[in-house]
N, C-alpha and C positions, 0 to 999 in steps of 0.2 A: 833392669834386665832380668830375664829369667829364663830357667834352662830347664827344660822338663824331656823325662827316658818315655822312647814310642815301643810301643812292640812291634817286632821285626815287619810283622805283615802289614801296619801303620806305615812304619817310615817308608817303605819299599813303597807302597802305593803315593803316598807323599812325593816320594822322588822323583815315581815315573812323571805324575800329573805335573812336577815345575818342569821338567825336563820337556816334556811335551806343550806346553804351554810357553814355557822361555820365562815363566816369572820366578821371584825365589820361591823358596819353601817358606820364610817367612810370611808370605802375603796371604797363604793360602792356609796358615795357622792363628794368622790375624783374623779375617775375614770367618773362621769358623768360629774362632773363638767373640768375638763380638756379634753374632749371630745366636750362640747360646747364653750371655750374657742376654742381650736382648729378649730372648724367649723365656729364660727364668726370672727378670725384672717384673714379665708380666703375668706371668705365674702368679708370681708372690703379693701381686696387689692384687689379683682377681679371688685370691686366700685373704687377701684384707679384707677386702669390701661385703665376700660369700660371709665372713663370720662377724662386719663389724653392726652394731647395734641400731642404726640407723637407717640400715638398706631398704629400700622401696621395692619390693618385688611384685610381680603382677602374673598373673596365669598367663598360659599360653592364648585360653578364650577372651582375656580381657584384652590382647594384644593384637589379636584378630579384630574384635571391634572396635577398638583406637582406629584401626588401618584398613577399618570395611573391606577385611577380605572374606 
């Protein structure tokens, strides 16, 4: 469980959109929070892979002629 404080103009928006929608406020604090969970996972491996020592990177020119465009 856990309990986290919104700021006024947060939870008011929170409220209105389950009220208007008919779901809880739970779902729609699930649903964002596993959204930025999701977005910072990829973040941080795309910080792995930019710094790890092995990376294969290629020009943009060499990637155009891979792809004959």
């Amino acid at each position: 469980m856990l309990s986290i404080r919104l700021e006024n103009s947060m939870e008011a928006q929170l409220n209105a959109l389950a009220e208007a929608t008919k779901r809880p406020k739970s779902f729609f604090v699930k649903e964002a929070l596993r959204n930025y969970l999701d977005d910072m996972q990829e973040y941080y491996e795309v910080q792995k892979r930019s710094n790890a020592e092995d990376r294969n990177l290629i020009t943009l020119e060499e990637l155009e002629r891979a792809l004959e465009l």
